[in-house]
SEKOLKE-441480 format. One record per residue (C-alpha): residue in one letter; y, x negated, z negated. Coordinates in steps of 0.05 Angstrom, whole numbers, padded with zeros to 5 digits, always signed. Example, Ala and Ser with C-alpha at 12.3 -4.5 7.8 and 13.67 -1.06 7.14 Angstrom:
<kegus>
a-00090-00246-00156 s-00021-00273-00143 
</kegus>
This chain:
<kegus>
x-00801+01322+00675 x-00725+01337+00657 x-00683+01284+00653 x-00735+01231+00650 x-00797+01244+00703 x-00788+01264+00772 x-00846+01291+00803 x-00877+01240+00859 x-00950+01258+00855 x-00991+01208+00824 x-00979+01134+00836 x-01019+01076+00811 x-00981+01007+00792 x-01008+00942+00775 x-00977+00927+00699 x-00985+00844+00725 x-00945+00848+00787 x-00876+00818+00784 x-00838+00842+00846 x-00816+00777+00887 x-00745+00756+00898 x-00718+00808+00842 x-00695+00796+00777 x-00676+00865+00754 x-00736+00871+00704 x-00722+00794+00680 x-00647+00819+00659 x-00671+00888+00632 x-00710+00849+00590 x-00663+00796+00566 x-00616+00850+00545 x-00672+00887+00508 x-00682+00831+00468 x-00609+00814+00458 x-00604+00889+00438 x-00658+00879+00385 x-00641+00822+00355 x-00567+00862+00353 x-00609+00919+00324 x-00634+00864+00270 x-00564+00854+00248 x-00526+00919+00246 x-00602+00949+00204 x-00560+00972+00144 x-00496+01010+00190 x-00547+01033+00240 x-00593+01064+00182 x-00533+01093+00147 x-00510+01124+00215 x-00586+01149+00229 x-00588+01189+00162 x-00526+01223+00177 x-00550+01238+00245 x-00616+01262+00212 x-00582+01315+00164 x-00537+01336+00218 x-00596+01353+00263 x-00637+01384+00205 x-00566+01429+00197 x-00573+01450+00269 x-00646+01459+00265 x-00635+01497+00209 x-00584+01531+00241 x-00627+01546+00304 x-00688+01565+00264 x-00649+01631+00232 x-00616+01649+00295 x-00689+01647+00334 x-00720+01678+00277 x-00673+01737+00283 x-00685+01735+00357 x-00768+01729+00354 x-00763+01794+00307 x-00733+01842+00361 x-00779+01810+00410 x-00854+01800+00399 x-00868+01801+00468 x-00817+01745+00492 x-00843+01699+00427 x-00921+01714+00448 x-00901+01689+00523 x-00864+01635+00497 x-00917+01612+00449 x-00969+01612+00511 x-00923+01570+00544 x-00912+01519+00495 x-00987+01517+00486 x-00998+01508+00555 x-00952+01446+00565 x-00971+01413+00505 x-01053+01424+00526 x-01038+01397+00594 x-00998+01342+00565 x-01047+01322+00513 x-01112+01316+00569 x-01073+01290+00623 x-01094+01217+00635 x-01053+01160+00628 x-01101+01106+00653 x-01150+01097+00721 x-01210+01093+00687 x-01242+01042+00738 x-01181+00996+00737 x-01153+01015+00658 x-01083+01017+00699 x-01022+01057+00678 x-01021+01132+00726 x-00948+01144+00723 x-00949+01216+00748 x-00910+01281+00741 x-00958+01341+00715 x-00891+01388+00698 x-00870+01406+00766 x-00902+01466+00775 x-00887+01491+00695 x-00837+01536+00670 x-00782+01510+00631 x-00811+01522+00567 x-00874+01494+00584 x-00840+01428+00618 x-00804+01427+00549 x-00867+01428+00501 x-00900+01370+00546 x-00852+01328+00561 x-00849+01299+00481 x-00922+01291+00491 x-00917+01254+00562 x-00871+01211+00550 x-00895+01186+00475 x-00968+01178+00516 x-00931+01128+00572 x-00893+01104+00520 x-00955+01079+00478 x-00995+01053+00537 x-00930+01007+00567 x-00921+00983+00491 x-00998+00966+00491 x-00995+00934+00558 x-00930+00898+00531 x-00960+00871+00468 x-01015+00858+00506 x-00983+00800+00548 x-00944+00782+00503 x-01015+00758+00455 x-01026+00718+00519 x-00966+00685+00529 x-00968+00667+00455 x-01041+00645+00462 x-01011+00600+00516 x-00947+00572+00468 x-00977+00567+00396 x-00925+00512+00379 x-00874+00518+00437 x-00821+00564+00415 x-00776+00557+00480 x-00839+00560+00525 x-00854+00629+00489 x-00782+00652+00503 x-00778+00636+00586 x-00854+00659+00592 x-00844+00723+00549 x-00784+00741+00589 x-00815+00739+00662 x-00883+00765+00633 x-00843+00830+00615 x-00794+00831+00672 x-00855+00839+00704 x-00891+00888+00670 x-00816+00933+00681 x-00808+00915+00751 x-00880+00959+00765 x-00851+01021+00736 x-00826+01068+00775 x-00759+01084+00776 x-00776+01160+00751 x-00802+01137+00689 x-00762+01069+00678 x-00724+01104+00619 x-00782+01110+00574 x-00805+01043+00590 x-00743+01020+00573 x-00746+01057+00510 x-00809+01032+00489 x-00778+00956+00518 x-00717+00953+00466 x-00748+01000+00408 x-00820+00963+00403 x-00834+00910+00443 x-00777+00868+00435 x-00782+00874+00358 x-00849+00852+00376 x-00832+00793+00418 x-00780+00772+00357 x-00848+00763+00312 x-00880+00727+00353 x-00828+00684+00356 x-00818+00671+00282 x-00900+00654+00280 x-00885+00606+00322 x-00829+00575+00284 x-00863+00589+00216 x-00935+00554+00244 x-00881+00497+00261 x-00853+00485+00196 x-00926+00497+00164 x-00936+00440+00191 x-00887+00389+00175 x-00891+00404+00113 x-00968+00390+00115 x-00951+00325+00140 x-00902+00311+00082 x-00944+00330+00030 x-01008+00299+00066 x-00953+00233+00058 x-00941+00242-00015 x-01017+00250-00027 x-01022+00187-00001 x-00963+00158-00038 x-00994+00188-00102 x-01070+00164-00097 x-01036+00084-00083 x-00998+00090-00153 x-01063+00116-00189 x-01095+00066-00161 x-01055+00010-00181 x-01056+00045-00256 x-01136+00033-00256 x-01130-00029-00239 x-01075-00046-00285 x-01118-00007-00345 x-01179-00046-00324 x-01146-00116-00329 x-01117-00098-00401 x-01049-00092-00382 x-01039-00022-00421 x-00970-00024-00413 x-00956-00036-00349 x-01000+00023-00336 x-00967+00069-00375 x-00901+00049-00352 x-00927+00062-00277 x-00959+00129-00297 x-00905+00158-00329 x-00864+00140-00270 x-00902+00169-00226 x-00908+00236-00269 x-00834+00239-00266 x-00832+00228-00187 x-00880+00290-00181 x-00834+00333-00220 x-00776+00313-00181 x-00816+00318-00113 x-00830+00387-00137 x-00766+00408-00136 x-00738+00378-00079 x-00784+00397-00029 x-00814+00470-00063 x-00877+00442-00082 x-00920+00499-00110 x-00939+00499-00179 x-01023+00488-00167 x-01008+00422-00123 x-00957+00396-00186 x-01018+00412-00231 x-01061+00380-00192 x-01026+00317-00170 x-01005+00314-00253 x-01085+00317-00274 x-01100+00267-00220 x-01043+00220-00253 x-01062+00229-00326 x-01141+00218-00297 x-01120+00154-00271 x-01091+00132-00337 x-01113+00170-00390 x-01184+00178-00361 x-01196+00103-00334 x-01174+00091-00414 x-01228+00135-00442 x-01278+00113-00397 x-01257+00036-00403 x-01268+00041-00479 x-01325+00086-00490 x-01362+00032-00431 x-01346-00019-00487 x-01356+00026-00547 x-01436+00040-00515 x-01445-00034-00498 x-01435-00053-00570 x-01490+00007-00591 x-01420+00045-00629 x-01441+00120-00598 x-01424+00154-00645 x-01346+00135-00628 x-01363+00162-00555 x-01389+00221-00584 x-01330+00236-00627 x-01273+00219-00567 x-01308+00282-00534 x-01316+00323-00587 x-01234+00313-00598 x-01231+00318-00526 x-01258+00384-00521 x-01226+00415-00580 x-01150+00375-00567 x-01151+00336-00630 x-01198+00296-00672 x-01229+00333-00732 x-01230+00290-00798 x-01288+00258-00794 x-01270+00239-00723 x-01206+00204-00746 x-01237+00167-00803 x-01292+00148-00740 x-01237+00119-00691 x-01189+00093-00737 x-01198+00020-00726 x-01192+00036-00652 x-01121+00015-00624 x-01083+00077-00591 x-01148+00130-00601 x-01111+00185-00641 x-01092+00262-00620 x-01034+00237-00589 x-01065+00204-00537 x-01121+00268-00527 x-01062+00316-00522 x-01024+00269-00467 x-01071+00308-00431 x-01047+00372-00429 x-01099+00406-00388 x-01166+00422-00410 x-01199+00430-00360 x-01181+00355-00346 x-01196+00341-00419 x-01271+00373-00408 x-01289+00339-00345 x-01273+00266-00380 x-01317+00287-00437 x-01372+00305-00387 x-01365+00237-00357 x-01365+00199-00421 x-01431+00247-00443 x-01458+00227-00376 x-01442+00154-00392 x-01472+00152-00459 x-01531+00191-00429 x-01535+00131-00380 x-01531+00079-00434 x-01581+00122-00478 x-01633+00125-00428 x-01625+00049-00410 x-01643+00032-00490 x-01691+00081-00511 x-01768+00092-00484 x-01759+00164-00471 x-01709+00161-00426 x-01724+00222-00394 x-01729+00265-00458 x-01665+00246-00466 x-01635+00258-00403 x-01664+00328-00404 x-01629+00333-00483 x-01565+00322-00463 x-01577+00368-00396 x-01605+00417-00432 x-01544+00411-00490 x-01494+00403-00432 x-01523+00473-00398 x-01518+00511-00465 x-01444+00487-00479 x-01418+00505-00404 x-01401+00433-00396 x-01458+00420-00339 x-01416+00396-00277 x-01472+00378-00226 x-01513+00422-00196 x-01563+00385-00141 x-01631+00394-00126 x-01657+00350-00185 x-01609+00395-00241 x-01644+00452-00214 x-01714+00428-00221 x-01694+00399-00290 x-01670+00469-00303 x-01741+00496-00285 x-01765+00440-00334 x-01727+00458-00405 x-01744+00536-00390 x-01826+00514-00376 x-01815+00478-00440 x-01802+00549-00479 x-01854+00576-00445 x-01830+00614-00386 x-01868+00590-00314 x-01832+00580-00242 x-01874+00644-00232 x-01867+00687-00289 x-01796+00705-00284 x-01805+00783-00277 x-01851+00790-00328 x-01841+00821-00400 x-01854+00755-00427 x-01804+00720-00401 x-01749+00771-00414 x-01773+00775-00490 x-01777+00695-00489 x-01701+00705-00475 x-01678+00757-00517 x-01706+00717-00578 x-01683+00646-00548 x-01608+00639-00559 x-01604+00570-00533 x-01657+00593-00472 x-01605+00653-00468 x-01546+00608-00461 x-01579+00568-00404 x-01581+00631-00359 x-01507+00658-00387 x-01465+00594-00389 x-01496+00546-00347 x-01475+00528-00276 x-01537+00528-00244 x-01598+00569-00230 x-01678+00533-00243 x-01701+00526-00176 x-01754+00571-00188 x-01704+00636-00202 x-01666+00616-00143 x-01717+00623-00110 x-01752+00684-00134 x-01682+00718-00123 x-01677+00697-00056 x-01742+00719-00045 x-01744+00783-00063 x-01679+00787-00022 x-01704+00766+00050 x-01768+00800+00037 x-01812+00744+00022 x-01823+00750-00045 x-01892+00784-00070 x-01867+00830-00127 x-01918+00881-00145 x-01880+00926-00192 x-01823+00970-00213 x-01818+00934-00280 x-01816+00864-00254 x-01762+00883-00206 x-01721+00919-00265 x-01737+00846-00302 x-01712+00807-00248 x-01650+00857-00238 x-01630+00841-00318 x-01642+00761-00300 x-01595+00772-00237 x-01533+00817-00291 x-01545+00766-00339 x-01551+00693-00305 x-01489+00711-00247 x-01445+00722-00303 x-01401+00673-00340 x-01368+00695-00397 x-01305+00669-00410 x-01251+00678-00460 x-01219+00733-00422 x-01289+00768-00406 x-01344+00765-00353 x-01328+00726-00287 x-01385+00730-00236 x-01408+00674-00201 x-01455+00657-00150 x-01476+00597-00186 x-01517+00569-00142 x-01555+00622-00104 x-01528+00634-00031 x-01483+00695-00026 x-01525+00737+00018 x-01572+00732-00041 x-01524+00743-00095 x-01491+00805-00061 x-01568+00831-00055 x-01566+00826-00124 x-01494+00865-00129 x-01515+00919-00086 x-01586+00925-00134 x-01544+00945-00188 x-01499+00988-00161 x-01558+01032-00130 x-01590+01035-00195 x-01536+01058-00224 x-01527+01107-00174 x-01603+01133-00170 x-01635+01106-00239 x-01683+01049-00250 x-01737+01077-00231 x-01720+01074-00158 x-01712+01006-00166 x-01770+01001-00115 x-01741+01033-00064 x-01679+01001-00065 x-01701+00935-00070 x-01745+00958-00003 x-01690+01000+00031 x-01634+00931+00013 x-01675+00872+00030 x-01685+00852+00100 x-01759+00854+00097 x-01740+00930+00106 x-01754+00961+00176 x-01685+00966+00191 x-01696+01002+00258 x-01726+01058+00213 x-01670+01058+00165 x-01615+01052+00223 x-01657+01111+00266 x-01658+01161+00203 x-01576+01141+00196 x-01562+01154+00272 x-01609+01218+00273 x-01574+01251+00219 x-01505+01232+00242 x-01516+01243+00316 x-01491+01171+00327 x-01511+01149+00396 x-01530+01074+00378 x-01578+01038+00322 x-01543+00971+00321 x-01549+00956+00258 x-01464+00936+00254 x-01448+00984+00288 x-01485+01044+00248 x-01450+01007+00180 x-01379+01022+00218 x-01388+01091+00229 x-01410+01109+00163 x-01353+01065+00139 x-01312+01103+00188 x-01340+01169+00168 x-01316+01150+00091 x-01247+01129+00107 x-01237+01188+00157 x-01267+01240+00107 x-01238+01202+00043 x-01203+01271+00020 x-01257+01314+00022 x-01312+01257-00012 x-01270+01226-00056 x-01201+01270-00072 x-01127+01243-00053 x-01105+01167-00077 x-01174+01138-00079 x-01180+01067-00089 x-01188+01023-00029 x-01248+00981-00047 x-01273+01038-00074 x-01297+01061-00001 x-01321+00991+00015 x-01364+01004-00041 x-01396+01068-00037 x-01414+01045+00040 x-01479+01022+00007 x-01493+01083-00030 x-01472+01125+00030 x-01513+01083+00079 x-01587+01096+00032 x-01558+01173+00028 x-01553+01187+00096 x-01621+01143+00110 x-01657+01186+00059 x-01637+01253+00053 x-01602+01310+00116 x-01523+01307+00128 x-01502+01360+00080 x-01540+01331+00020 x-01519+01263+00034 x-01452+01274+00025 x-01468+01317-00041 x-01502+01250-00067 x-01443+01214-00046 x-01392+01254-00076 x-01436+01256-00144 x-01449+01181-00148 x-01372+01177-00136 x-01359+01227-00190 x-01410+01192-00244 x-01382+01119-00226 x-01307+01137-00216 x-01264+01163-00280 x-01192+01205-00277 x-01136+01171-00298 x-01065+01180-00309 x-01048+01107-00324 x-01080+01054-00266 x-01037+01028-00203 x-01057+00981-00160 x-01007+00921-00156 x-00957+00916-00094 x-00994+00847-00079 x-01066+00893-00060 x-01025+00960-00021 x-00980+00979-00088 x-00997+01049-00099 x-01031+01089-00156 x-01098+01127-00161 x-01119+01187-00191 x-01199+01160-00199 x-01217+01083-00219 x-01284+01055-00246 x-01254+01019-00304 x-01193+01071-00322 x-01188+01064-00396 x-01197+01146-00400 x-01275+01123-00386 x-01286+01088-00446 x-01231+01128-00491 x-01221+01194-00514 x-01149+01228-00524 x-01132+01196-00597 x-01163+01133-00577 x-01123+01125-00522 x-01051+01135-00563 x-01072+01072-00596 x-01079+01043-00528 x-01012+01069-00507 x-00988+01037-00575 x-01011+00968-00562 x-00993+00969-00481 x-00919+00996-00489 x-00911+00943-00549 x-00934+00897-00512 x-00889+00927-00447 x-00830+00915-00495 x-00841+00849-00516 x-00834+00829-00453 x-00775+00867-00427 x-00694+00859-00462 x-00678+00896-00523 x-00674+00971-00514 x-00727+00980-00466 x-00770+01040-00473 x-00831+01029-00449 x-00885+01093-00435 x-00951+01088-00409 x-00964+01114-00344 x-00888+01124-00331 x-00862+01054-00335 x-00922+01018-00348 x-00984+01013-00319 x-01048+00982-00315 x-01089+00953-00269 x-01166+00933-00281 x-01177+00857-00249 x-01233+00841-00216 x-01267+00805-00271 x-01274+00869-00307 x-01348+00897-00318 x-01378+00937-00366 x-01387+00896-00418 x-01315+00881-00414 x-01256+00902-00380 x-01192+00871-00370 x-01133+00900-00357 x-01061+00872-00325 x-00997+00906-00336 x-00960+00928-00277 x-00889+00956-00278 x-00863+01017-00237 x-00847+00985-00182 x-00921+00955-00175 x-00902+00880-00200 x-00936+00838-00249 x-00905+00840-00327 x-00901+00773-00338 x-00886+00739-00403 x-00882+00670-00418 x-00895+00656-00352 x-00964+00690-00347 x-00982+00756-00332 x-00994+00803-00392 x-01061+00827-00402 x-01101+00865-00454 x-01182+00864-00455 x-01222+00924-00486 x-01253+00875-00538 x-01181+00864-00559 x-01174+00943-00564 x-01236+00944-00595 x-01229+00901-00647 x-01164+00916-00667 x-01190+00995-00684 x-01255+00993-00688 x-01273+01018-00623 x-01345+00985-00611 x-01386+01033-00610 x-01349+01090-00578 x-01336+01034-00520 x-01411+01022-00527 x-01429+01093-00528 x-01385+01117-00466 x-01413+01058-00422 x-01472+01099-00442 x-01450+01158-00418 x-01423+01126-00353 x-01495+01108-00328 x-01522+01163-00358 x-01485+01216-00311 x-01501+01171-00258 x-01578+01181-00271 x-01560+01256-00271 x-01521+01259-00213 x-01583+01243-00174 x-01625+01287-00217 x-01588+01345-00196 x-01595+01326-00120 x-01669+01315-00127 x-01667+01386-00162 x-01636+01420-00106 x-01681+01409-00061 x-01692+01329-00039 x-01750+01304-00074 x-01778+01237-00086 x-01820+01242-00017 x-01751+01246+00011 x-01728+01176-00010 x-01743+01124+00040 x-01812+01088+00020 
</kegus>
């Protein structure tokens, strides 16, 4: 090879032998890394330099390009020649092997010799980036070792590093030392440089674990010493302690770069110390003395952040019980969970004076679930659970049934306990679960497509922002059963329900399912992991031609499970027309979604919740009104903000059809922030504001509708239903 390989006929080198009594390779390799760490500092000269050196060479390529274009047009012949030349070194560059396939060792070996100098010219690009890839692989190969070795020894790392790649150099021959060398102070040295910074970053991870581990522990002594002090009746002395610990977390904040969630936190366990030992203290004494119905109106202020007027004229001969002291707490979440445990402590007190304890118990559960304010969620609120819906009529074994789905509909409160509650009846769990791993015994289409609207409805919180879903307390497996229900239905209509429930649950002969995958792909394995990866593979390496250019990323991870049933059911080639069509009828154009620099910072041309699904031209000026004025609000006087030029949005992951939120993202892919929260805009907010409803309504509609007929279509061609898997 010119200038680089001379030909010695194949040789084969051990990449772990370090050559005794030399240290050649151990100084070749100090000054690589002293040359990249160099490299490091002079980035901004060096890239400066390398742009100039880049439009200089694209001059003389340029330059070169006319003159042999002049040339190749006198001389056909020569060009053809040449052109079989070229082809011929870069072929026998390309299939020339790098490795002994019995010991994975380097071959460092000289297939050029016998070339002409055009030939020798197109491989020797080829060769050398091929050794130059496998001595970087066998580089940052030992280099994972030696860092496996020195997690938290950053010296170690450096002396073990060194001789580890002085003797990696010291078994390449001299012939091709240049490229190794190359590869040494271009890759592998930048390489070695991250490692070491892990190392040093792991280090001061944790010290500064240890410190705030410390002030944890400084923290939970003061709050403990505020109980007490709150419990013995010395107010003051309490407050005078809490609010000095309040300011000590502030200043600890800034002094040592405390993030903002452990000041929150450390602040609500303060103000729960004080504050909440206060509330509890008195309502204990309030409920002792039979005065509930001062309890009761301390949580309703709680709740709301003040007392109504008929909870002040309830309190007021009660020293220090006024809004001031409910909005001392200035979280509420905090606020909610010390209402809980003062509901929980007059449910206590209420159960210990009345006959019917447990009727009451199950009242205030059953008030608690409706509300959202249900913290516990154990085996005995989940059989509780199973009680209050028996009570209205639906059985631990009726759950798919019409009957229980109409009891629901008509039941608000019933409703509620599904929608805001934290925890499933133990019967649902387990009927979800069931039909999940198989074990369940459901009988028909229409009981599945029941159990499917329990599963939408009860995994979904609403909150004020929109729909959040949540496990609850099914396991995840289960839940993302559930997840993957929906989004074949959608995909294939309801009334293959059936089949999808079979084809998902893992009662399903999965050898079958994994057979019909393989066969159709020409995969040479069934495992069932490794059949997933390959059609995931097949998605990501085929992305243009499924899905178009800019897709989004989880949008592959998603159709997997669509594109997994398609190749199970139908042959290759209508597989992938299902797949493209279910992408089509889920995924909408759009001119105005990005994805934020925090998730790969790029935009897409497709998205499932793009506003242009749910709004039509005019509609979606108003949009662009109420995004750019918000855009503007939020940026210094003057600032023109345009939709889709400037500003963009992005759909979080708490968006769903019933309502979908969207962030604002500038050009450069960052959050807009205002008032120290990110901007966002909800389509009920849209809605609302111009009486969008039922268009919104109507192209949600629309959206599963061309779903349905996406799959009609494919059934039409040719696959029909005896072509689904049974």
């Amino acid at each position: 090879m010119a200038g680089v390989i001379r030909s010695k006929g194949p040789q084969v080198f051990s990449a772990n032998v370090r050559r005794a009594n030399t240290d050649s390779g151990s100084d070749e390799v100090t000054g690589a890394l002293q040359r990249a760490a160099q490299r490091v500092n002079d980035a901004s000269y060096q890239a400066s330099q390398r742009i100039h050196e880049a439009n200089t060479r694209a001059r003389n390529i340029r330059d070169d390009a006319e003159f042999a274009a002049r040339k190749e047009k006198d001389s056909a012949d020569f060009n053809r020649q040449k052109i079989e030349q070229e082809e011929l070194g870069r072929n026998t560059a390309m299939h020339m092997p790098i490795r002994d396939e019995a010991t994975n060792k380097i071959i460092y070996q000289d297939v050029t010799s016998a070339m002409s100098y055009v030939a020798r010219n197109a491989a020797r690009p080829i060769i050398e980036k091929k050794y130059a890839i496998a001595f970087g692989n066998d580089a940052n190969r030992v280099l994972g070792e030696v860092r496996a070795k020195y997690t938290d020894d950053v010296e170690g790392f450096d002396a073990a590093a060194e001789v580890a790649l002085a003797g990696l150099l010291d078994a390449v021959p001299e012939d091709f030392r240049e490229v190794a060398l190359s590869t040494l102070e271009s890759n592998t040295a930048d390489v070695a440089i991250q490692h070491r910074n892990a190392i040093q970053i792991k280090q001061a991870a944790k010290e500064q674990a240890a410190a705030i581990e410390d002030l944890q522990i400084h923290y939970a002594d003061q709050n403990n010493t505020v109980e007490a002090l709150v419990l013995s009746g010395d107010i003051a002395g309490a407050q005078a302690l809490h609010d000095a610990t309040i300011a000590t977390i502030q200043a600890d904040g800034v002094e040592q770069g405390l993030t903002d969630q452990f000041i929150k936190d450390a602040t609500d366990k303060a103000n729960n110390a004080y504050y909440g030992t206060m509330f509890r203290n008195t309502a204990d004494v309030l409920l002792a003395t039979g005065e509930e119905n001062k309890v009761m109106a301390i949580e309703r202020a709680l709740i709301a952040g003040s007392f109504n007027e008929q909870g002040k004229e309830i309190v007021a001969d009660l020293l220090g019980m006024n809004d001031d002291a409910i909005q001392s707490i200035d979280n509420p979440a905090l606020r909610k969970q010390i209402a809980n445990e003062l509901s929980a402590l007059r449910g206590r007190y209420a159960a210990g004076i009345t006959a019917n304890a447990k009727a009451v118990e199950m009242k205030t559960f059953g008030e608690n679930l409706a509300a959202g304010l249900n913290v516990l969620s154990g085996k005995k609120e989940a059989d509780m659970a199973d009680e209050l819906f028996a009570n209205v009529g639906i059985g631990s074994t009726s759950w798919g049934s019409n009957q229980a789905r109409g009891i629901l509909e008509s039941n608000p409160t019933a409703m509620r306990w599904l929608t805001a509650g934290n925890i499933l009846p133990a019967s649902l769990k387990a009927t979800f679960e069931g039909v999940a791993d198989g074990s369940a015994s459901i009988s028909t289409d229409e009981e599945l497509q029941n159990l499917l609207y329990l599963a939408n409805v009860s995994l979904s919180r609403v909150g004020p922002r929109g729909e959040k879903i949540s496990t609850k307390n099914l396991s995840k497996n289960a839940a993302m059963f559930w997840s993957n229900i929906s989004t074949f239905v959608n995909s294939y209509g309801s009334d293959k329900i059936g089949q999808g429930v079979q084809f998902l649950s893992n009662d399903f002969d999965m050898g079958q399912r994994n057979s019909s995958i393989a066969q159709n792909l020409k995969l040479d394995t069934v495992e069932p992991t490794k059949v997933r990866r390959s059609v995931q593979a097949r998605l990501f390496d085929n992305a243009d031609n499924f899905f178009g250019e800019n897709v989004p990323r989880d949008a592959i991870q998603r159709m997997t499970n669509i594109a997994m049933t398609a190749y199970a059911t139908f042959d290759e080639n209508t597989a992938e027309d299902v797949i493209k069509n279910s992408y089509a009828a889920i995924y909408s154009d759009t001119e105005v979604v990005r994805i934020p620099n925090a998730m790969g910072g790029y935009k897409v041309d497709k998205h499932e919740f793009a506003p242009e699904a749910f709004y039509n031209d005019e509609q979606m000026d108003k949009v662009a009104f109420h995004v750019e004025g918000m855009m503007s609000g939020a940026m210094p006087a003057g600032y023109n903000a345009k939709l889709g030029d400037n500003v963009f949005l992005y759909p979080t992951r708490t968006s769903t059809n019933t309502e979908v939120t969207w962030q604002l993202i500038d050009r450069e892919g960052q959050p807009v922030i205002r008032n120290n929260r990110p901007l966002t805009i909800t389509s009920t907010q849209l809605n609302n504001q111009n009486n969008f409803t039922s268009d919104f309504d109507a192209a949600v509609a629309e959206k599963v509708r061309k779903a349905q007929e996406a799959r009609m279509n494919m059934l039409e061609s040719g696959a029909t239903d005896d072509a689904m898997v049974p």
